[in-house]
C-alpha positions, 0 to 999 in steps of 0.5 A: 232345502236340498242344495243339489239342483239341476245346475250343481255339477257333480263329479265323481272319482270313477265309475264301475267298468265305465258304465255311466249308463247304469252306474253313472253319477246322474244315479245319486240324485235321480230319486230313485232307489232302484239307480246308483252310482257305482265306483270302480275299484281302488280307495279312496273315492269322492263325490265332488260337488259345485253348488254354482253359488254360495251356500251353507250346507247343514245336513247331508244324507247318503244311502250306500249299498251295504257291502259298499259304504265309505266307512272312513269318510271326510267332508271338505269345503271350498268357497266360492271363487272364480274358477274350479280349483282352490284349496279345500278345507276339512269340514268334518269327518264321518263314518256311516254303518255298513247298512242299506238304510238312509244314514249319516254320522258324525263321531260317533256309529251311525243310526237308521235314518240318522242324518249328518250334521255339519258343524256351523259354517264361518262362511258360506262354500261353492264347493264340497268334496265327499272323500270316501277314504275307507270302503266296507267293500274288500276292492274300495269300491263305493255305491250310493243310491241316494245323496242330499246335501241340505241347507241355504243359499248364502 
């Protein structure tokens, strides 16, 4: 099950020339493929979402724009407390293909239609942070068309 619902709140590092209309963070869950959310220049970049509620994440899927991936990337997790700031611990580590392709990888080059496991969690998270450390993209900047993150609620 996707646990990124109409009530998960996404922030994002930054957005290209600020246009949140056209390259806003709605764009990574809207569903369409045609949409995307674009960050502006500078490395690194981050997806930052809050679930609202403990969950166990399994999988995540991302689909960059070739030219513009994340190539050097972190998760990190932060479990559910009462407000929005807390520590972060590192999850994982990933470095996606510079493709158009829904793709993920953990350790090792990535795949068409590969998805990014998570090792298992200990305990259940509120928070995830996508660290985009790396771009493909000579200025930093990030695109993505697509994001799930998949799993359960805790």
């Amino acid at each position: 099950m996707n646990l990124i619902t109409p009530e998960t709140r996404i922030k994002v590092s930054s957005v290209l020339n600020r246009d949140t209309a056209n390259y806003g963070k709605q764009h990574l869950v809207d569903g369409s493929e045609e949409t995307c959310w674009n960050s502006d220049q500078q490395s690194p970049q981050y997806i930052a979402l809050d679930f609202g509620r403990p969950v166990k994440p399994a999988t995540i899927q991302l689909m960059f724009q070739g030219g513009f991936v994340g190539r050097v990337s972190r998760v990190l997790g932060a479990a559910p407390i009462a407000t929005t700031v807390g520590p972060y611990t590192e999850l994982a580590m990933f470095y996606p293909e510079d493709i158009n392709a829904l793709q993920i990888s953990f350790g090792q080059r990535a795949m068409m239609n590969e998805h990014f496991q998570l090792p298992p969690l200990d305990a259940p998270i509120q928070r995830m942070k996508i660290v985009f450390e790396e771009s493909s993209d000579h200025y930093g900047r990030i695109t993505v068309y697509r994001l799930e993150v998949l799993g359960h609620a805790a």
